[in-house]
Every structure is written in structure tokens, then in C-alpha cells.
N, CA, C and O atoms as a CHARMM CRD file, in Angstrom:
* protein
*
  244
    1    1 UNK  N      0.54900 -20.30700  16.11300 PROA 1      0.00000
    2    1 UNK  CA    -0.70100 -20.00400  15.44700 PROA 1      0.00000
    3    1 UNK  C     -0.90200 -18.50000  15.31500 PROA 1      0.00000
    4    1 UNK  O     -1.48400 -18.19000  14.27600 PROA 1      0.00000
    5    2 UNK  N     -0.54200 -17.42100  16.16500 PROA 2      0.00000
    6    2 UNK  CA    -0.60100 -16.17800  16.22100 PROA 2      0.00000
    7    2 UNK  C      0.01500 -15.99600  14.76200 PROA 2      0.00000
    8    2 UNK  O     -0.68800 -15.72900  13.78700 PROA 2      0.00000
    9    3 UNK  N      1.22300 -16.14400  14.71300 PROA 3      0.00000
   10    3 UNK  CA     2.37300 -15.47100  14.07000 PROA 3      0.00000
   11    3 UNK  C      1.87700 -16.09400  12.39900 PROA 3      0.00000
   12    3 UNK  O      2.39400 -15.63700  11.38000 PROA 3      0.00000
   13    4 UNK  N      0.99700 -16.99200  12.37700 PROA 4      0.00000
   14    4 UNK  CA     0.42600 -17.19700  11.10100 PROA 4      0.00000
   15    4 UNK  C     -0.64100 -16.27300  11.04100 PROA 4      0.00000
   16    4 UNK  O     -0.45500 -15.80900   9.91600 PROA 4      0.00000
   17    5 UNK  N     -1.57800 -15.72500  11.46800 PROA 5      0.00000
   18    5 UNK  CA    -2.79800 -15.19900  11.43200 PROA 5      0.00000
   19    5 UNK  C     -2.11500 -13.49600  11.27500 PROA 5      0.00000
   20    5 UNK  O     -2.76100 -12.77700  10.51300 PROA 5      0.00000
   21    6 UNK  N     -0.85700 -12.84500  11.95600 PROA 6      0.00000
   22    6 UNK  CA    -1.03400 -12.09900  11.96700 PROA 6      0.00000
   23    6 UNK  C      0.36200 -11.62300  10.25000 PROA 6      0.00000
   24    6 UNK  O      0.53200 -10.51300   9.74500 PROA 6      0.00000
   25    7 UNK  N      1.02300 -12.92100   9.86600 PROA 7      0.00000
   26    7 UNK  CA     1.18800 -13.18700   8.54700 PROA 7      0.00000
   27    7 UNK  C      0.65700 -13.07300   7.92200 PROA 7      0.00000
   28    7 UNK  O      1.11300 -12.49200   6.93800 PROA 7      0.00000
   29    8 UNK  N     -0.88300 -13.53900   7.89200 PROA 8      0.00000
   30    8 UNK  CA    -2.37600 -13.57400   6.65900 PROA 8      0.00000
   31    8 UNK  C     -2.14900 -12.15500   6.78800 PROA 8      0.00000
   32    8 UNK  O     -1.68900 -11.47800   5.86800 PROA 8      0.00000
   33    9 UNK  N     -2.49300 -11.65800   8.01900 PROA 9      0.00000
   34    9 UNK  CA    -2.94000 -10.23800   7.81400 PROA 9      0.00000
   35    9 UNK  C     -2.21300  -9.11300   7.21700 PROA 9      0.00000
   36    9 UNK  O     -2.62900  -8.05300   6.75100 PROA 9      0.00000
   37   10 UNK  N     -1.15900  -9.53900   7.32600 PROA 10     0.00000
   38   10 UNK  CA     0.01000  -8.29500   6.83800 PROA 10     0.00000
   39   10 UNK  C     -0.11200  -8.64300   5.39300 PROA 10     0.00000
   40   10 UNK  O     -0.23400  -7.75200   4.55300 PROA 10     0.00000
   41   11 UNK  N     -0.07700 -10.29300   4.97300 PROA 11     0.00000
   42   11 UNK  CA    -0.28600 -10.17900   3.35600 PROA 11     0.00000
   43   11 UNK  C     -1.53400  -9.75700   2.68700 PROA 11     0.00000
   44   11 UNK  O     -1.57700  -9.20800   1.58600 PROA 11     0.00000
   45   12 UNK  N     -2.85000 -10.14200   3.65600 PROA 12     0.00000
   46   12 UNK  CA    -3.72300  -9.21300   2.94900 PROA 12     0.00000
   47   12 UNK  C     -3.50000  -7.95200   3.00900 PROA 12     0.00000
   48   12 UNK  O     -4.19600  -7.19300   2.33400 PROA 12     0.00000
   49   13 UNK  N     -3.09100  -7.75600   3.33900 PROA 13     0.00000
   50   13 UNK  CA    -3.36200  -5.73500   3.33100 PROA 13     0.00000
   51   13 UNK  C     -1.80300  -5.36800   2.71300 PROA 13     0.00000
   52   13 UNK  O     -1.77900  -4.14900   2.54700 PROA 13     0.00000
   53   14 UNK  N     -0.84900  -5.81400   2.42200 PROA 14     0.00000
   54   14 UNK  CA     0.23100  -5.62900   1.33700 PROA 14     0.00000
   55   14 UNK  C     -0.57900  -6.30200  -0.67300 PROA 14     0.00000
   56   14 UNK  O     -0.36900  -5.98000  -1.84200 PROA 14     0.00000
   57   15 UNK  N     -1.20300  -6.99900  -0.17100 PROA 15     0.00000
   58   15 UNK  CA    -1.90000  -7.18800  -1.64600 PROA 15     0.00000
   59   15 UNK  C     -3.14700  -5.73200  -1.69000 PROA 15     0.00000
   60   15 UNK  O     -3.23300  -5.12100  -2.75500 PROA 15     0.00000
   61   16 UNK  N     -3.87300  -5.37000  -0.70900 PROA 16     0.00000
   62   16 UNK  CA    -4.64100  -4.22000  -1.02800 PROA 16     0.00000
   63   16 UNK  C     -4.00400  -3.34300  -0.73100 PROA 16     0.00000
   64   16 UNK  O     -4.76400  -2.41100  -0.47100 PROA 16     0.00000
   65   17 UNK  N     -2.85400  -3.02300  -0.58800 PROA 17     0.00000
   66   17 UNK  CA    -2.39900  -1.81500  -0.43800 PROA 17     0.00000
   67   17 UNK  C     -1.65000  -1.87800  -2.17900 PROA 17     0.00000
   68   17 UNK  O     -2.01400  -0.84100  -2.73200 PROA 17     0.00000
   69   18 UNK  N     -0.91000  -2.59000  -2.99800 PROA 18     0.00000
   70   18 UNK  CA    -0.44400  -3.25400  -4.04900 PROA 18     0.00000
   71   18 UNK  C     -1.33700  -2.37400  -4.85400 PROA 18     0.00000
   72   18 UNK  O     -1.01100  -1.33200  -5.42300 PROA 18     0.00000
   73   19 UNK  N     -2.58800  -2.97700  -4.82000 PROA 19     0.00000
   74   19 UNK  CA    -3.72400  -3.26000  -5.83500 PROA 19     0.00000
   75   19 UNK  C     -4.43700  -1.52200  -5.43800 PROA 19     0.00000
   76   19 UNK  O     -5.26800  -1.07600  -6.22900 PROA 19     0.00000
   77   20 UNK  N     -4.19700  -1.02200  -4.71300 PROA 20     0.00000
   78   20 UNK  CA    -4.57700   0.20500  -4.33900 PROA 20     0.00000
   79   20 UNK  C     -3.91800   1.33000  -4.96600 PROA 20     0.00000
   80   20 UNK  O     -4.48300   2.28400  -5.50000 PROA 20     0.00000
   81   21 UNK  N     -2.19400   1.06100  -4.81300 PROA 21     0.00000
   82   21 UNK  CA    -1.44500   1.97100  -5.43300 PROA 21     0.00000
   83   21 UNK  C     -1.36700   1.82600  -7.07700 PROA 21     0.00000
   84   21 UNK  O     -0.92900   2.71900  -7.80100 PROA 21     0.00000
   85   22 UNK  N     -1.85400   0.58100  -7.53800 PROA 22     0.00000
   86   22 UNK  CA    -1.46200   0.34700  -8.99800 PROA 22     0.00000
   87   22 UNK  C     -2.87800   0.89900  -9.43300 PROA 22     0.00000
   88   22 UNK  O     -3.05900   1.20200 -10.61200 PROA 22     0.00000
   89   23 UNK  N     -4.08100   1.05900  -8.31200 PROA 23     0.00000
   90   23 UNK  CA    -5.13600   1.70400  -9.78300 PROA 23     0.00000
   91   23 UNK  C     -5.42600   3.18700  -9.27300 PROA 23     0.00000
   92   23 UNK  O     -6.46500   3.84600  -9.33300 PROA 23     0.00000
   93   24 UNK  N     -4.37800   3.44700  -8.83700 PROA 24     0.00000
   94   24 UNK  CA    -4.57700   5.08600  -8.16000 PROA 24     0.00000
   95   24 UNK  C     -4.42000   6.02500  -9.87300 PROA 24     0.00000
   96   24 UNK  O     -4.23800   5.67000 -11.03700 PROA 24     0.00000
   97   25 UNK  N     -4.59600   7.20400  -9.23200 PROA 25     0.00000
   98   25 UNK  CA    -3.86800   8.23600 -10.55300 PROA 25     0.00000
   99   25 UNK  C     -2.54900   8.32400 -10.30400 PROA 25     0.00000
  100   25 UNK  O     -2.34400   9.19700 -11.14800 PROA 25     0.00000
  101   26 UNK  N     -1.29400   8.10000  -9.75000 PROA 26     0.00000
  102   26 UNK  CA    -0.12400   8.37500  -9.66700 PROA 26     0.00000
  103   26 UNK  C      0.29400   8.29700 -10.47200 PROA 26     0.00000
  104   26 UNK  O     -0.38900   7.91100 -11.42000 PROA 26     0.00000
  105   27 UNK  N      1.48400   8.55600 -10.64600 PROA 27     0.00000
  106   27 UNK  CA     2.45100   8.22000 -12.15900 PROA 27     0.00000
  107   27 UNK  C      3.30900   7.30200 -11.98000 PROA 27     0.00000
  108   27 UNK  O      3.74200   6.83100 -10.92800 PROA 27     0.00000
  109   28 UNK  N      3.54700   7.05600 -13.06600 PROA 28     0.00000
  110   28 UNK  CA     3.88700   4.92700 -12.86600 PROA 28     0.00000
  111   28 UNK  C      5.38500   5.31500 -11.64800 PROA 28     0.00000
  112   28 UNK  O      5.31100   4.85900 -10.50700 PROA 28     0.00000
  113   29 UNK  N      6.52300   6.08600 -12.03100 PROA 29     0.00000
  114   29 UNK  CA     7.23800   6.48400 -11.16400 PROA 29     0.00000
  115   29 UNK  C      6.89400   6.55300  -9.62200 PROA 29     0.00000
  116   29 UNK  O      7.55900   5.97900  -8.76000 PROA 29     0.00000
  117   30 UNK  N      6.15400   7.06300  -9.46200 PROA 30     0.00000
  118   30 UNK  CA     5.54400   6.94400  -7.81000 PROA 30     0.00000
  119   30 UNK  C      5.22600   5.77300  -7.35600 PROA 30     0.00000
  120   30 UNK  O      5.56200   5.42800  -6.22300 PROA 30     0.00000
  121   31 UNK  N      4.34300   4.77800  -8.39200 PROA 31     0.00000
  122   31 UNK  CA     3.44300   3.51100  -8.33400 PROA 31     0.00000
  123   31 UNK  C      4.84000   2.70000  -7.82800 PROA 31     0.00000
  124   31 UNK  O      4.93300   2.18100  -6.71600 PROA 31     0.00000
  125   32 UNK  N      5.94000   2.68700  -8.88000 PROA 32     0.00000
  126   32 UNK  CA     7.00100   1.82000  -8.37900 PROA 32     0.00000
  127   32 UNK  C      7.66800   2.32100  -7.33700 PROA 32     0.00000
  128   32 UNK  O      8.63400   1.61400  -7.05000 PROA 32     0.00000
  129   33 UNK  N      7.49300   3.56600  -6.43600 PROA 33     0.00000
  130   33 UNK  CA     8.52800   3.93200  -5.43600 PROA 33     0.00000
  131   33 UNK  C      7.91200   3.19900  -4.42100 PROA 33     0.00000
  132   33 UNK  O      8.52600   2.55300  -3.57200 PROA 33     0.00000
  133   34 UNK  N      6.36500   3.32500  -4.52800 PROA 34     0.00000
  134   34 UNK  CA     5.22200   3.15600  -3.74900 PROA 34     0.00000
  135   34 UNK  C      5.49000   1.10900  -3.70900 PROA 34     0.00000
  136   34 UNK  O      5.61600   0.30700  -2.78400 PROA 34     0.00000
  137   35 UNK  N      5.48000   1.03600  -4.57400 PROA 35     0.00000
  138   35 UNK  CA     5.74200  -0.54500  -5.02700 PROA 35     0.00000
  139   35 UNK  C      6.46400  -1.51100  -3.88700 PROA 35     0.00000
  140   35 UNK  O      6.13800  -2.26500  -2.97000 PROA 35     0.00000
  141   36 UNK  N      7.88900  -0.90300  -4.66300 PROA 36     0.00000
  142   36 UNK  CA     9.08700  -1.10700  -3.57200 PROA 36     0.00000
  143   36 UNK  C      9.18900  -0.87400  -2.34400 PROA 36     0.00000
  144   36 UNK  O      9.55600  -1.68900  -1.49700 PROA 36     0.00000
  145   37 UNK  N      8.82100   0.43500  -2.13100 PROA 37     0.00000
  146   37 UNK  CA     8.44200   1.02000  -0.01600 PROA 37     0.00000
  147   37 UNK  C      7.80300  -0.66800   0.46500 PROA 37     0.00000
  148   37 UNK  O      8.27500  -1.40800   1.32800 PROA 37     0.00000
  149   38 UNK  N      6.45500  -0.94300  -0.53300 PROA 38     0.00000
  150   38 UNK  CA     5.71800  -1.76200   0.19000 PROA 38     0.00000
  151   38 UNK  C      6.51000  -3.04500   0.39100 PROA 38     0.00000
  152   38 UNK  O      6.55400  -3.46800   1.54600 PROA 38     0.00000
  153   39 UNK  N      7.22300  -3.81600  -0.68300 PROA 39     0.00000
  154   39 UNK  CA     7.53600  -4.96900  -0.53500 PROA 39     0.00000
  155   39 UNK  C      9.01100  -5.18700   0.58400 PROA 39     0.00000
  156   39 UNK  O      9.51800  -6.19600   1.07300 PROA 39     0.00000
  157   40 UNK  N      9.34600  -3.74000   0.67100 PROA 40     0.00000
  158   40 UNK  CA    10.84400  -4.00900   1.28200 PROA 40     0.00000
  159   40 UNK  C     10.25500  -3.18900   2.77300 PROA 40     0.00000
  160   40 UNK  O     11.09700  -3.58800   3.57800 PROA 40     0.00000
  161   41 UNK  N      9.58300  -2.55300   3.33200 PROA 41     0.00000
  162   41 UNK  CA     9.15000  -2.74200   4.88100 PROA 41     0.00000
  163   41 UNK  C      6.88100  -3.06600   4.56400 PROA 41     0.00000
  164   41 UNK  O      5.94000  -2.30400   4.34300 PROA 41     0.00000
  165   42 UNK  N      7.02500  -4.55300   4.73700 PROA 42     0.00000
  166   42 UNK  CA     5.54700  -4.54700   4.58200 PROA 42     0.00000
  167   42 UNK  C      4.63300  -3.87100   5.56800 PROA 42     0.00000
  168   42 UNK  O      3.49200  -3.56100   5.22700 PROA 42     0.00000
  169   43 UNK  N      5.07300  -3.64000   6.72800 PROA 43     0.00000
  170   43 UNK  CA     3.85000  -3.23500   7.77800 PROA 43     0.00000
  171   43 UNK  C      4.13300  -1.57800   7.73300 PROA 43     0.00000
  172   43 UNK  O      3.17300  -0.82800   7.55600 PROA 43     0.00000
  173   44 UNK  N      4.99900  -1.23300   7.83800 PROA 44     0.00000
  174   44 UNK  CA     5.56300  -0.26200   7.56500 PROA 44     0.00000
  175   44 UNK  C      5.26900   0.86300   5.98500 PROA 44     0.00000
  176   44 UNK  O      4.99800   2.06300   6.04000 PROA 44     0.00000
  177   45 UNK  N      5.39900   0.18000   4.92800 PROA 45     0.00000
  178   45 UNK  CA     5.00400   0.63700   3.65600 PROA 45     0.00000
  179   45 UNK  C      3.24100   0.65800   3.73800 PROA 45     0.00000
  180   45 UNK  O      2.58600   1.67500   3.51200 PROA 45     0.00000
  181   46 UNK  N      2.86000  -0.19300   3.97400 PROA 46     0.00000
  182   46 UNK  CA     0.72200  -0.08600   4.26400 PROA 46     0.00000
  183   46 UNK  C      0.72100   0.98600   5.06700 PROA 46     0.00000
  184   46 UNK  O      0.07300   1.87400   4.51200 PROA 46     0.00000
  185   47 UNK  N      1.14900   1.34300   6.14100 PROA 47     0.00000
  186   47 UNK  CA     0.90000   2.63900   7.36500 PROA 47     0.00000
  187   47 UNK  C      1.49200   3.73400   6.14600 PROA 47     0.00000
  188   47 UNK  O      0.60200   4.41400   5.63600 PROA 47     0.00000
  189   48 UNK  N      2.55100   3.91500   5.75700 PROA 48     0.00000
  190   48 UNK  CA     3.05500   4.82600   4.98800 PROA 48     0.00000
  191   48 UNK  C      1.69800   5.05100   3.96700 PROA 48     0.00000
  192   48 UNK  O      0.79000   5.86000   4.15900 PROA 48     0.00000
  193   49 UNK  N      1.83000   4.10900   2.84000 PROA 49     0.00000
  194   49 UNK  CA     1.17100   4.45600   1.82600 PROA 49     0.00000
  195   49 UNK  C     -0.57700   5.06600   2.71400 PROA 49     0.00000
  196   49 UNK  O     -1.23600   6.04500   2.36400 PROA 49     0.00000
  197   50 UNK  N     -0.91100   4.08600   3.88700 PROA 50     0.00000
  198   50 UNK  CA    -2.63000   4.88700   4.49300 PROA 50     0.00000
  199   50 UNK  C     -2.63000   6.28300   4.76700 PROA 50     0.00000
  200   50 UNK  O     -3.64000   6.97900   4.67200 PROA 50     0.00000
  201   51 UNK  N     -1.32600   6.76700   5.16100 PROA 51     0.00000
  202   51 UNK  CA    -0.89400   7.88900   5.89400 PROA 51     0.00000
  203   51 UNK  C     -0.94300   9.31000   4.59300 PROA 51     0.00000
  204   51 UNK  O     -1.55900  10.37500   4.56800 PROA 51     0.00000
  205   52 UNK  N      0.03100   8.65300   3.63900 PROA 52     0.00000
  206   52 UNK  CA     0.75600   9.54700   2.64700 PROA 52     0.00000
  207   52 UNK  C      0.39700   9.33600   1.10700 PROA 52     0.00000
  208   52 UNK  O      0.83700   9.89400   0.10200 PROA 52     0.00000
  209   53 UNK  N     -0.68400   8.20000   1.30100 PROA 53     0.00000
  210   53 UNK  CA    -1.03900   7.78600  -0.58000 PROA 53     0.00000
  211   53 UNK  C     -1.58500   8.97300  -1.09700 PROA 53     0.00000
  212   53 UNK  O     -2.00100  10.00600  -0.57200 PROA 53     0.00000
  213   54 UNK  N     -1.47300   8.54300  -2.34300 PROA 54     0.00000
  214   54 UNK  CA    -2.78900  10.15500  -3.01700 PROA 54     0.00000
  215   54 UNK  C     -4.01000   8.80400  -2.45900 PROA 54     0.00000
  216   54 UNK  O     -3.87700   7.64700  -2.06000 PROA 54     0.00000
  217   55 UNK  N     -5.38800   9.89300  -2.75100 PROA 55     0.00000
  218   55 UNK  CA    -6.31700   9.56900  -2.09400 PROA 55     0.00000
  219   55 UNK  C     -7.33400   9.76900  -3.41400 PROA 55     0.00000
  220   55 UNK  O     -7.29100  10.99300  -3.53500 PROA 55     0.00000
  221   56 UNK  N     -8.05900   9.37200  -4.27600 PROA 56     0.00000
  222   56 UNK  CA    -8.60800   9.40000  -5.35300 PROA 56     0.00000
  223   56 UNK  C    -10.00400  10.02300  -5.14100 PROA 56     0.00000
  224   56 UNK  O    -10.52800  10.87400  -5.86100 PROA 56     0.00000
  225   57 UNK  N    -10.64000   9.31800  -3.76000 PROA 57     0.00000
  226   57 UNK  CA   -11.98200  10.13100  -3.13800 PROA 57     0.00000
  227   57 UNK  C    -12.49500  11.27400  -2.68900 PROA 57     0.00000
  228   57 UNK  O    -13.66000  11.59100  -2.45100 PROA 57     0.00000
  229   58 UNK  N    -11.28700  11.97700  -2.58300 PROA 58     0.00000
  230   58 UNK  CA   -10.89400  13.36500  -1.60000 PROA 58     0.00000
  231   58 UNK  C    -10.28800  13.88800  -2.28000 PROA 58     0.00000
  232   58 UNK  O     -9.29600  14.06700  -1.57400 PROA 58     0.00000
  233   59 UNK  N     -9.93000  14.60900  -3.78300 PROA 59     0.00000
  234   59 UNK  CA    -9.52200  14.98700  -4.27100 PROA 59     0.00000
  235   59 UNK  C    -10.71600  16.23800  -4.57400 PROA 59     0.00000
  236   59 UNK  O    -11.79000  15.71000  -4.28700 PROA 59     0.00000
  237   60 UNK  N    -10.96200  17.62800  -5.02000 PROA 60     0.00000
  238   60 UNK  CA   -11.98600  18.70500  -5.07800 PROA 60     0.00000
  239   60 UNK  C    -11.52200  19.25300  -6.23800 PROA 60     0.00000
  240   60 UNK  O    -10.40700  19.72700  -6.45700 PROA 60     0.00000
  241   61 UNK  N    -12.36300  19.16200  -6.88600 PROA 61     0.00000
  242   61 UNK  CA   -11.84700  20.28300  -8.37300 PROA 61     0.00000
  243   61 UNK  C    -11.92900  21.23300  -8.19800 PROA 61     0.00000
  244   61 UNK  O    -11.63000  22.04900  -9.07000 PROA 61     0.00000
């Protein structure tokens, strides 16, 4: 039962991390590096992308 719950969790947050990088400003090039990182280490690519994404909120003109 663990190992399902903590399954949900890694797929929710690989779908918002997904859906995060695809409506960022990046350039589609990044979006797919960003893409791939995520689907080929999932827990791993979410910490990456929280760590290292562009950040759309925190950006200062």
C-alpha cells in the first residue's frame, strides 16, 4: 500500500512538474531537455527542474 501512495505521488508531481515546464517562457529546446530529464529520472527530474527551472514569478525587469 505504501509503494502505491508514494507512486500517486511521484506521478502527481511529474504531471505538475510536465505542465509547469510546458507553460513556462523557455524555449521549446529546453522544454524538451526539461521534458526528457523528467520522464527518464522522475523523482530526480521534479527536484532538478524545483531547484534549476526558470521561475516565471521572480523574474525583475
Amino acid at each position: 500500500m505504501e509503494y502505491g501512495l508514494i507512486g500517486l505521488l511521484v506521478l502527481v508531481l511529474n504531471i505538475w512538474a510536465l505542465f509547469s515546464v510546458w507553460s513556462s517562457g523557455a524555449s521549446i529546446a529546453a522544454k524538451l531537455v526539461w521534458t526528457i530529464a523528467i520522464f527518464a529520472l522522475p523523482v530526480i527530474g521534479v527536484i532538478l527542474w524545483l531547484v534549476f527551472g526558470p521561475r516565471s514569478g521572480l523574474q525583475t525587469a
